[in-house]
GUTI-737967 format. One record per residue (C-alpha): residue in three letters; x, y, z. Coordinates in steps of 0.1 Angstrom, whole numbers, padded with zeros to 4 digits, always signed. Example, Ala and Ser with C-alpha at 12.3 -4.5 7.8 and 13.67 -1.06 7.14 Angstrom:
// residues 2
ALA+0123-0045+0078
SER+0137-0011+0071
END
This chain:
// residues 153
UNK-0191-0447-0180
UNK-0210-0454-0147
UNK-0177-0467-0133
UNK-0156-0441-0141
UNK-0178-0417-0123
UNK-0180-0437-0094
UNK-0143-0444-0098
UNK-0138-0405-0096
UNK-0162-0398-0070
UNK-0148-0427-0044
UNK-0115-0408-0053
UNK-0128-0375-0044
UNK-0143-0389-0014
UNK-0112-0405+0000
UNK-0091-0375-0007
UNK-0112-0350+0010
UNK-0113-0377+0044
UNK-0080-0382+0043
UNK-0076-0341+0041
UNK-0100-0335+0071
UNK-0088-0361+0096
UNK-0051-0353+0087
UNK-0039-0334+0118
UNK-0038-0298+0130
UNK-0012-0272+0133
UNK-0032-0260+0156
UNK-0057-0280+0181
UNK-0093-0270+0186
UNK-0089-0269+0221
UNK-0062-0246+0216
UNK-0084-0224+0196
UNK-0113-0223+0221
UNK-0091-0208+0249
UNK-0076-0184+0227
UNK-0107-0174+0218
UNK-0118-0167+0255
UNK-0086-0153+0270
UNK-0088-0127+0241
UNK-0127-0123+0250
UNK-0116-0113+0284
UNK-0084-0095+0276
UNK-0110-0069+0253
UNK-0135-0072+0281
UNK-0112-0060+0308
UNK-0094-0032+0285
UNK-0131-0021+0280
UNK-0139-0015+0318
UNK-0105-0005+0326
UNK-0103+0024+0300
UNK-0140+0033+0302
UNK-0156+0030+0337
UNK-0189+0034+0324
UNK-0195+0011+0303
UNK-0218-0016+0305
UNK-0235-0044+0284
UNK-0201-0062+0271
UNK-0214-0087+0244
UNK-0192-0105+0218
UNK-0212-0111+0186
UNK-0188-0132+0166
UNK-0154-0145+0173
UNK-0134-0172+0157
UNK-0095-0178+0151
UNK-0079-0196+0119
UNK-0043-0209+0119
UNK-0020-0193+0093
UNK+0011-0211+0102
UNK+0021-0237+0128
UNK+0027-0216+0162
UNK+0006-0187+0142
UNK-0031-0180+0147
UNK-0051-0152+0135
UNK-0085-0142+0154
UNK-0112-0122+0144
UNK-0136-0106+0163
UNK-0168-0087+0166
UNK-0182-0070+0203
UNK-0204-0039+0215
UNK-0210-0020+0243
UNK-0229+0007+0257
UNK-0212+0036+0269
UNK-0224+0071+0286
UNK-0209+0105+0283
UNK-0220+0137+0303
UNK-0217+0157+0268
UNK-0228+0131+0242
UNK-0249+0109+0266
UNK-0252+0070+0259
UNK-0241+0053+0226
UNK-0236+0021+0214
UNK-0204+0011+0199
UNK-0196-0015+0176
UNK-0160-0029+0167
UNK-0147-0054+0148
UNK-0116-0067+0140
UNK-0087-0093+0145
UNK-0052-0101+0163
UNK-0026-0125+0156
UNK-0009-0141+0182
UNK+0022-0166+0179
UNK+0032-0194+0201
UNK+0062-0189+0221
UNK+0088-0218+0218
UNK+0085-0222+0258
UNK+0062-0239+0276
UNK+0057-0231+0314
UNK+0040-0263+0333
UNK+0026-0278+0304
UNK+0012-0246+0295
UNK+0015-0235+0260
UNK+0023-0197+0256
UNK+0006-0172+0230
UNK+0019-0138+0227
UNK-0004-0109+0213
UNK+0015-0098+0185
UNK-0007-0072+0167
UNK-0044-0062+0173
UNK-0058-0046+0137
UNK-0096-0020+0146
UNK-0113-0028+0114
UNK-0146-0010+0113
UNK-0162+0006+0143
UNK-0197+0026+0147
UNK-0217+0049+0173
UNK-0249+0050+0175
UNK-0263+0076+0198
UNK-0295+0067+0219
UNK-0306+0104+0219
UNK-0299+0123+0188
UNK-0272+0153+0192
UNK-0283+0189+0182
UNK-0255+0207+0165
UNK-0261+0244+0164
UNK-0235+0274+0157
UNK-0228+0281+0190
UNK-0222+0244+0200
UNK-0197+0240+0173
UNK-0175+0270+0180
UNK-0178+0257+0218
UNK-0163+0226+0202
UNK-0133+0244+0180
UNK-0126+0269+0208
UNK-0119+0236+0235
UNK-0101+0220+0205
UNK-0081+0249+0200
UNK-0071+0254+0232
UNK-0064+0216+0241
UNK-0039+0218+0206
UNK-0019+0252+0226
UNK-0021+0232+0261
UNK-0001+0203+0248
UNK+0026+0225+0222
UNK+0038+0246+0257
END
């Protein structure tokens, strides 16, 4: 009986090797710099769209290869961000994008395309607490109301 165990195990054991040094679709290298372009593609969009913010930090990000020339990468960043009305808040998003790899190479350069970018979850947190009274919030549907007749004329 001890044989047959150790007989099944040394099978398990070569089977799994064999499985992990098999190779990639998709090379680890590969996955690092898609992981960093995409870190400063959200970076960038961040400070382009909204000037104020500050304190970019990426809390999690890693990429898994769902086909060969496919890649999905998921992601999870704050910032801090400061509003003359709301004052400063923290925002958290997380999410993921798949990119595929264009058949094309440019000077040895493979080429990844962004191919769709999915907001999971997000959340505010205010750093000062907002007071909501009646007046505030018919401030707040008046402006709506008037921004929905601005855009129908």
């Amino acid at each position: 009986m001890r044989y047959i165990k150790l007989l099944i195990l040394s099978l398990i054991l070569s089977v799994t090797w064999i499985w992990v040094q098999k190779d990639q679709k998709v090379s680890e290298l590969v996955h690092a710099e898609i992981q960093e372009d995409l870190k400063q593609l959200i970076a960038n969009y961040i400070k382009k769209q909204l000037p104020d913010s500050k304190n970019i930090m990426f809390k999690n990000i890693w990429s898994e290869t769902i086909s060969d020339g496919k890649v999905k990468a998921h992601f999870k960043y704050s910032f801090d961000d400061s509003d003359k009305t709301a004052g400063t808040a923290g925002i958290a998003v997380d999410g993921y994008a798949i990119l595929h790899q264009k058949n094309k190479r440019q000077n040895n350069i493979d080429i990844w395309t962004l191919e769709e970018i999915q907001i999971l979850n997000n959340h505010i947190t205010f750093k000062e607490g907002l007071t909501l009274t009646k007046d505030s919030l018919n401030e707040i549907e008046s402006t709506d109301a008037d921004s929905v007749n601005d855009e129908d004329l």
